[in-house]
C-alpha positions in Angstrom: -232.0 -101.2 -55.9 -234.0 -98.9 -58.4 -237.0 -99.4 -56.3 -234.9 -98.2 -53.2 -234.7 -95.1 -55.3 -237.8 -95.0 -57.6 -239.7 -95.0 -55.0 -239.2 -92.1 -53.0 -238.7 -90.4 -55.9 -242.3 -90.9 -57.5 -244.0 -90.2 -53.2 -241.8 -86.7 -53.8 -243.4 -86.1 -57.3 -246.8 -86.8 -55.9 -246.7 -84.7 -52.9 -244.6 -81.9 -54.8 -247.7 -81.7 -57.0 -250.2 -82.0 -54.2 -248.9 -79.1 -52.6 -249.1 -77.1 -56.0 -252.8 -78.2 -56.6 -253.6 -77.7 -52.9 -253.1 -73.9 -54.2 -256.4 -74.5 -56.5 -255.0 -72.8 -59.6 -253.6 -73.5 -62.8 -250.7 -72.3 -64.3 -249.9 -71.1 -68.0 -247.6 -73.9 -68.2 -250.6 -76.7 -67.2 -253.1 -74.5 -69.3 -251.5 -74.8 -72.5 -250.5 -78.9 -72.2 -254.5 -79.1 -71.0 -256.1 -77.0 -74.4 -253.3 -79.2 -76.3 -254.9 -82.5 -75.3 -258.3 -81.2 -74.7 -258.4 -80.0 -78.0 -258.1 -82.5 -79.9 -260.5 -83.5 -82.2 -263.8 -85.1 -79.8 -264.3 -87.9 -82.0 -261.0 -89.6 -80.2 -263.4 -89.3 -77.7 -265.5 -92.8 -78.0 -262.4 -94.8 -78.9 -260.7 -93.3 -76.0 -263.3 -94.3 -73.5 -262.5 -98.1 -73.4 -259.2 -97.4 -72.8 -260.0 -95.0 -69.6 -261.5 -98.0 -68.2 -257.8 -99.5 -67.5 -257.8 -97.0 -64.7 -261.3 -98.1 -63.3 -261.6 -99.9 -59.9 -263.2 -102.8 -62.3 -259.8 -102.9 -64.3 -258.2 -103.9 -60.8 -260.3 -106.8 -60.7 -260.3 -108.0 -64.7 -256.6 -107.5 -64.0 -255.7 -109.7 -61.2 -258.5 -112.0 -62.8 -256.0 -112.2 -66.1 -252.7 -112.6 -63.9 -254.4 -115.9 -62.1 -256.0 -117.3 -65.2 -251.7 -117.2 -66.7 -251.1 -118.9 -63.4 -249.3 -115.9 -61.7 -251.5 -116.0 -58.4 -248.9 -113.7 -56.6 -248.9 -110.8 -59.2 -252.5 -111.5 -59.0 -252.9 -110.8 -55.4 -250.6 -107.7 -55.9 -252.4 -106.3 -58.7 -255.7 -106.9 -56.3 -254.5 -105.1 -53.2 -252.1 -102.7 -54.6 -255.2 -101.9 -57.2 -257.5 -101.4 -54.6 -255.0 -99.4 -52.0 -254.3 -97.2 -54.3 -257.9 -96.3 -55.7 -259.1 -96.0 -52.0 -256.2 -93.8 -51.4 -256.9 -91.4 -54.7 -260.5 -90.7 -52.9 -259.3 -90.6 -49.7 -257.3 -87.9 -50.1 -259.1 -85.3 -52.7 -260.8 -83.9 -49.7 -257.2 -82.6 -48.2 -256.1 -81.4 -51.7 -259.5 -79.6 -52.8 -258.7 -79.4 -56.4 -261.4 -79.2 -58.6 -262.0 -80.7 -62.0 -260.9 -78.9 -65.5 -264.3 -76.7 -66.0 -264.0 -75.6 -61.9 -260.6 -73.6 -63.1 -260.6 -73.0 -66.6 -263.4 -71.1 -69.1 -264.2 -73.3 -72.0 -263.1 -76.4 -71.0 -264.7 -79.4 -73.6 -266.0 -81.7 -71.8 -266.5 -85.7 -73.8 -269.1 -87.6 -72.4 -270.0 -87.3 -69.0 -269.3 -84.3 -66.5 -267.2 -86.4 -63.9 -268.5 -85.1 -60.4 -266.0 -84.5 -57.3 -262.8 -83.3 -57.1 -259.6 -83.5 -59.2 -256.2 -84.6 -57.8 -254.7 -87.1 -58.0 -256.4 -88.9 -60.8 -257.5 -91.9 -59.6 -257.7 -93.6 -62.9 -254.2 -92.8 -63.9 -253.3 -94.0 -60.2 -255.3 -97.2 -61.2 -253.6 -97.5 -64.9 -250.2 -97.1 -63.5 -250.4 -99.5 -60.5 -251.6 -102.4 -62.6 -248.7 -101.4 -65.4 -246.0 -101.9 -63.1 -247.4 -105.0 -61.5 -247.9 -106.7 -64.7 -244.5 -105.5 -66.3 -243.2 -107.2 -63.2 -244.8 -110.5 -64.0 -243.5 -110.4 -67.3 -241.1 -108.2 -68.8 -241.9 -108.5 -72.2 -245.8 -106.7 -71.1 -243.5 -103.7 -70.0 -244.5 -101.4 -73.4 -247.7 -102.4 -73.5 -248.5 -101.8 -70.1 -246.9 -98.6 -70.1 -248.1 -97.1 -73.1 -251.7 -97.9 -71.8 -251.0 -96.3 -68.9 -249.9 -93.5 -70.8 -252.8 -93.3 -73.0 -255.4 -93.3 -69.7 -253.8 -90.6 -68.5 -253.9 -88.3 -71.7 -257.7 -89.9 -72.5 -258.5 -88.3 -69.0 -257.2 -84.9 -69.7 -258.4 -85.2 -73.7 -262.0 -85.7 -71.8 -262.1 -82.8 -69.6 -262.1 -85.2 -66.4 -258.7 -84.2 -65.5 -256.0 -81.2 -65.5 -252.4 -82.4 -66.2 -251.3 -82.3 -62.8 -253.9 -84.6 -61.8 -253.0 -87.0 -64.1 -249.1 -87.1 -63.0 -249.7 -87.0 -59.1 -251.8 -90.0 -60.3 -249.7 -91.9 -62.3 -246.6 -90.8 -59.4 -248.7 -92.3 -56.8 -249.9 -95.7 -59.0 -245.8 -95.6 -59.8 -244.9 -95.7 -56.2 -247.9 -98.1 -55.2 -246.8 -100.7 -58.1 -243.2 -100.7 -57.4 -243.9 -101.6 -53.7 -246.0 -104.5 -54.1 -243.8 -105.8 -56.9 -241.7 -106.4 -54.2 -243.9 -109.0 -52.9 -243.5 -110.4 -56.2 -241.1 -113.5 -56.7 -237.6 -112.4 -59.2 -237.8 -113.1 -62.9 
């Protein structure tokens, strides 16, 4: 039932925000949550890392790898091509959105490690992080914090390293939201 409505909902926020990013600017509002995370202190920055690599297209593959190996082989499958979908997706459509990344829009933008080339929105990585969160949450319950909160924390790591405005990182995790809930329908009930 909540997927009849969480679903919709989450497409809505993603193309809500695609439309406002489609307008290539940023507003006060985003501005201010972006210096927020963006400024805090860099050397978050290598300890962060790691943990932006749960929104990789690798982490869809060390994740459906994990699901099998507890002998879940359909939340593995789901994690594969729900993963992959929505990572092919996230590139697919930057072209139609054109937003660029945080230094393209705003002066003095920090940037942690390396420049990330290409364009902005949605985040692909928070698309990624939030996908695999719901798919594993789905598989077991008691993984829903976890998997969350690290969802969560790609997201932020993204903006914290200049790779990503705010926006970015919600159409993303909207999109992963909507992409996760749908194949954890394929998923047997717990």
């Amino acid at each position: 039932m909540l997927d009849r409505v969480a679903v919709p909902a989450a497409a809505a926020v993603f193309l809500g925000l695609g439309a406002h990013a489609r307008e290539r600017r940023v507003g006060p509002g985003e501005e201010r949550v972006f210096r927020l995370i963006n400024g805090l202190p860099a050397m978050l920055g290598p300890p962060l890392w790691p943990v932006m690599q749960a929104g990789s297209l690798a982490s869809v593959f060390v994740t459906a790898g994990w699901l099998h190996r507890r002998g879940d082989d359909r939340a593995a499958t789901a994690a594969l091509a729900a993963g992959a979908a929505v990572w092919a997706f996230a590139k697919g459509v930057k072209p139609s959105i054109g937003r660029g990344r945080p230094a393209a829009h705003l002066a003095r933008t920090r940037v942690i490690g390396r420049e990330q080339s290409g364009l902005g929105y949605p985040s692909g990585h928070a698309a990624v992080a939030a996908t695999l969160a719901v798919v594993v949450a789905a598989s077991d319950r008691r993984l829903l914090a976890p998997a969350a909160g690290l969802a969560m924390m790609v997201a932020a790591a993204r903006v914290h390293a200049g790779a990503h405005l705010p926006l970015d990182v919600v159409g993303g995790g909207a999109l992963g939201l909507a992409a996760g809930l749908m194949a954890r329908r394929a998923l047997p009930r717990r």
